[in-house]
C-alpha positions as a Python dict, from the first residue, in 0.01 Angstrom:
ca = {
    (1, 'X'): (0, 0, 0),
    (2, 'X'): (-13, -148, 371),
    (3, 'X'): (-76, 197, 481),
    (4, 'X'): (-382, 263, 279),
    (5, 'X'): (-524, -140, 341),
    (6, 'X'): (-518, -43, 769),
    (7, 'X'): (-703, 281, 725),
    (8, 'X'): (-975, 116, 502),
    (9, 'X'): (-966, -113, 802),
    (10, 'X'): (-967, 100, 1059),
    (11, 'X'): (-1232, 324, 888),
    (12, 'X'): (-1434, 32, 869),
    (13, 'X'): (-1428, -48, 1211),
    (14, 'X'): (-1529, 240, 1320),
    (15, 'X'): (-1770, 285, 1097),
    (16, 'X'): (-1919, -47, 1094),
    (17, 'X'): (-2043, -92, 1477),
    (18, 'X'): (-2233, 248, 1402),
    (19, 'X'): (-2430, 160, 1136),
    (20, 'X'): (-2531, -161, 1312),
    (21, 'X'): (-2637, 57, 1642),
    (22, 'X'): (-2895, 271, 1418),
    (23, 'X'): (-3235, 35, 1383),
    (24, 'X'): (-3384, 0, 1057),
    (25, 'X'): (-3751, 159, 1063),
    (26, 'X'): (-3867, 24, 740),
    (27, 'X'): (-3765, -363, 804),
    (28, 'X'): (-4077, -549, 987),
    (29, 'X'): (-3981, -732, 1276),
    (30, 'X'): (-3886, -1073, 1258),
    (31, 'X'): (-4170, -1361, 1383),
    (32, 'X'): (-4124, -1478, 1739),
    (33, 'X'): (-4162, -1837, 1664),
    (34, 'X'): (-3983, -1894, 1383),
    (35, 'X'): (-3766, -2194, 1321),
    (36, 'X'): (-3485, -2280, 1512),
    (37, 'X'): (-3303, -2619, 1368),
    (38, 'X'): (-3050, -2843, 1665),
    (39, 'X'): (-2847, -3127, 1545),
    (40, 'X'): (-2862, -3435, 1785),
    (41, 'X'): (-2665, -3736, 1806),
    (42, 'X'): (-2822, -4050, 1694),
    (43, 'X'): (-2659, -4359, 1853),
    (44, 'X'): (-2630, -4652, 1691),
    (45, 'X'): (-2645, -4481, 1297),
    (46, 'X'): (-2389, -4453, 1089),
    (47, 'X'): (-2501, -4130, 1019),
    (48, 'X'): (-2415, -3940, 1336),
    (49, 'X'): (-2599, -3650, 1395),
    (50, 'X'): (-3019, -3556, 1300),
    (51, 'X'): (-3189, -3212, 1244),
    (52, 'X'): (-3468, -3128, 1479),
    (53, 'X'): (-3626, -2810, 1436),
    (54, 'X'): (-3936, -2666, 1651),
    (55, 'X'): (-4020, -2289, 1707),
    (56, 'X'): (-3822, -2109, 1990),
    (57, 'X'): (-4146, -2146, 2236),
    (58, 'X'): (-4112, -2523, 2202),
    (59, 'X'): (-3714, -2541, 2241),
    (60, 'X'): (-3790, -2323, 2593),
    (61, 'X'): (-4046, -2602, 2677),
    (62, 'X'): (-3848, -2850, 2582),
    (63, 'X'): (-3577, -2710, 2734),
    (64, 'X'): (-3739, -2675, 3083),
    (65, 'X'): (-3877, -2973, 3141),
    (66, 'X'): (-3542, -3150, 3041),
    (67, 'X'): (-3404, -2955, 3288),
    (68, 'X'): (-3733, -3089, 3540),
    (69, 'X'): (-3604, -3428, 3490),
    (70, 'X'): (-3264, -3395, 3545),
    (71, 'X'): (-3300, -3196, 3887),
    (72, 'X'): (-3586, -3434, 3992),
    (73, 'X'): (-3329, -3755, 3877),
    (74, 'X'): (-3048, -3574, 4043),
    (75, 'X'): (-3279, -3465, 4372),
    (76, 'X'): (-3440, -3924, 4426),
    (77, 'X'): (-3812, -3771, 4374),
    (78, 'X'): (-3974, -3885, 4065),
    (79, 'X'): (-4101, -3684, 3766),
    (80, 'X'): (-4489, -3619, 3692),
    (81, 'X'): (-4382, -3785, 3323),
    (82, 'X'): (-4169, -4081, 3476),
    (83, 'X'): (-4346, -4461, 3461),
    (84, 'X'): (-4320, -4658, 3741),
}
């Protein structure tokens, strides 16, 4: 019995990794902005995370100019979105 359970396993192994390497040419491809969701801490909530979803174009803005303000907080020159 153990015998026969590791060569179903090992069959599917092998034969799992080349199914996945053929592409599908019927399936459509999948939208480039689709959804992606982020939880975020919420401070002071007793609940302590929040879902925030934008499309992946808006996380890479959103992404880049958080990373703006951190190297111009990090580099003493202030940010084109910064008050004084």
């Amino acid at each position: 019995m153990r015998f026969k359970m590791m060569a179903l396993i090992a069959a599917t192994m092998f034969t799992v990794p080349a199914l996945a390497a053929t592409p599908a040419q019927d399936s459509p491809q999948p939208p480039k902005d689709k959804k992606i969701c982020r939880r975020e801490p919420v401070t002071g909530s007793i609940v302590p995370y929040k879902s925030v979803c934008h499309t992946r174009s808006e996380w890479v803005s959103i992404d880049a100019d958080n990373a703006r303000t951190v190297d111009s907080m990090t580099s003493g020159r202030p940010t084109a979105t910064s008050r004084p």
